[in-house]
C-alpha positions in Angstrom: 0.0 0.0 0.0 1.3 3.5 -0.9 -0.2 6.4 1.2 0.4 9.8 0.0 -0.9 13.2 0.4 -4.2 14.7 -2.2 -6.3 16.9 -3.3 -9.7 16.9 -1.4 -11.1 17.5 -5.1 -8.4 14.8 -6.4 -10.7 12.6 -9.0 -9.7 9.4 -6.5 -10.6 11.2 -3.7 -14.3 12.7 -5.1 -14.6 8.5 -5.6 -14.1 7.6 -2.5 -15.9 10.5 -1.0 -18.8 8.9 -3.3 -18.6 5.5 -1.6 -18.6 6.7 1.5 -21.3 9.0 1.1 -23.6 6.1 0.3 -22.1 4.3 3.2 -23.6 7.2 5.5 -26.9 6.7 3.8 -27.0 3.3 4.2 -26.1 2.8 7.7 -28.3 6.7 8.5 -31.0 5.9 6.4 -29.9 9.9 5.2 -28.8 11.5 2.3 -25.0 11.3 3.8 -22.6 13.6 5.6 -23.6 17.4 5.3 -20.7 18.8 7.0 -19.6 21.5 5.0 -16.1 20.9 3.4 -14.1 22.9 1.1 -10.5 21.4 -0.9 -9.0 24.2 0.4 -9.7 23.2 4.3 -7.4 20.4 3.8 -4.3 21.6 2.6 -1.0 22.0 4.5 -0.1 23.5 7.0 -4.0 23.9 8.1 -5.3 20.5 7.2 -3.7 17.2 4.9 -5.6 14.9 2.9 -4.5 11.2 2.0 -5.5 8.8 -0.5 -4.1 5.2 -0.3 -3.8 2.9 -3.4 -2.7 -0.7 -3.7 -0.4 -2.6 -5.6 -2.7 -2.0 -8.7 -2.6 1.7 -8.1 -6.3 1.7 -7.1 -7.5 4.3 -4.8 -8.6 2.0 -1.7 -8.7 4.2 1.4 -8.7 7.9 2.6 -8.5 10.2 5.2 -8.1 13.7 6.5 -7.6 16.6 8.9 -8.6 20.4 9.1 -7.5 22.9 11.8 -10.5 24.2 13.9 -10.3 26.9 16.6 -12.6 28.0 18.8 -16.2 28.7 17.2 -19.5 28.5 18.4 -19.6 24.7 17.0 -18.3 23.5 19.7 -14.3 23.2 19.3 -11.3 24.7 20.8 -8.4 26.4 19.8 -5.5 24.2 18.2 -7.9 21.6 17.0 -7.3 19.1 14.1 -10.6 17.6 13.2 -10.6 14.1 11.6 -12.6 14.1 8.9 -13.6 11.4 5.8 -11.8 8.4 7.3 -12.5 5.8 4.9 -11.6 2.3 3.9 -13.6 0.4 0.9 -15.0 -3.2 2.3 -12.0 -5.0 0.1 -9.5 -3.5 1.9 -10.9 -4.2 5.5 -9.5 -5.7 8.3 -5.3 -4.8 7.1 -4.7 -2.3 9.4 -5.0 0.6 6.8 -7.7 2.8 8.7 -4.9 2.9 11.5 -1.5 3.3 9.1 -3.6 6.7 7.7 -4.9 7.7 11.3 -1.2 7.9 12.8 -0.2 9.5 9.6 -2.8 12.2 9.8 -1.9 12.4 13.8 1.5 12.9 13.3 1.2 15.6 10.4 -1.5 17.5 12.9 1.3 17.6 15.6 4.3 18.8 13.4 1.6 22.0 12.4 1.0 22.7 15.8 -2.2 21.2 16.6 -3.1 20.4 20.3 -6.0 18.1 20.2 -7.7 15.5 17.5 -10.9 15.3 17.2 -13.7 13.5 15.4 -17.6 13.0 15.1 -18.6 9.3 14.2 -22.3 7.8 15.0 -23.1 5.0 16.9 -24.2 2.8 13.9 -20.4 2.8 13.0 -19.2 0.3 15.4 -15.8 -0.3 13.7 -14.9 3.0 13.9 -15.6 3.8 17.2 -13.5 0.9 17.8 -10.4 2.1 16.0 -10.7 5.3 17.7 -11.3 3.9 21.4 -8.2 1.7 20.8 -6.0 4.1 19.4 -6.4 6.5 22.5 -9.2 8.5 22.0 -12.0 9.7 24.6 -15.3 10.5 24.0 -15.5 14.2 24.4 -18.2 17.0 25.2 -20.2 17.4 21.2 -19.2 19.7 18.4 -19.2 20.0 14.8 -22.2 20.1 12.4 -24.0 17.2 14.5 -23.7 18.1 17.9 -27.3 18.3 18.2 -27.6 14.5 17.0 -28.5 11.8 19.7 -26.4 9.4 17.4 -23.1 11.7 17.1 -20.6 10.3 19.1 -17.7 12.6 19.5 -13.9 11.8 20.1 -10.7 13.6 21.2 -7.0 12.6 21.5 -4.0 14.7 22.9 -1.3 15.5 20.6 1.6 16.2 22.8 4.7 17.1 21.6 7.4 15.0 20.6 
């Protein structure tokens, strides 16, 4: 697997996006994730978006991070939020969802984030999961589903090296 940095609006990435989006409306019974995101909200040093292809060069995983200050949403100053973590069902079960996570982490730290944070829902199990046991609390709500009884919100530390 080859895991390098992309455009939000990266033709690979809009894919994936895709896929997940009708994972959220699947598991939501919605019409997907709302949150408003822009390409430019993930691009360094305030934000970083991967894309991770196989050995055939397919595009087979993403994820992302955006700085957030405070704001009346909920988050603090020196926040990274998590945001479009994605692995497509082939690709399950390798690890990759965690390889990207630390990635993302570590890139978040070096721009002088504080804190990452995420908003999953409780009908993602395996995400919760991977969060819980890669050192993340649940957290007091933010973000554009704060008012949701199924958001779920999660924060991890990033102390310095």
């Amino acid at each position: 697997m080859i895991i390098r940095p992309t455009p939000f609006d990266h033709p690979d990435a809009v894919k994936l996006n895709d896929q997940v989006q009708l994972e959220y409306a699947e598991r939501y019974e919605s019409d997907g994730d709302a949150t408003p995101l822009d390409p430019s909200m993930f691009t360094p040093p305030r934000g970083l978006y991967l894309l991770a292809y196989d050995g055939q060069g397919r595009p087979v995983a993403t994820g992302g991070w955006r700085a957030q200050d405070a704001n009346p949403e909920g988050y603090s100053d020196g926040d990274a939020e998590l945001k479009r973590m994605y692995v497509i069902p082939e690709a399950r079960g390798i690890g990759l969802a965690r390889r990207i996570l630390a990635v993302l982490e570590e890139d978040a730290r070096a721009a002088g984030r504080i804190r990452m944070v995420l908003e999953t829902g409780d009908k993602q199990p395996e995400a919760i999961a991977l969060y819980l046991s890669s050192g993340y609390e649940p957290c007091a709500k933010f973000g554009h589903y704060r008012e949701y009884e199924e958001s779920r919100c999660f924060a991890k530390m990033l102390p310095r090296n």
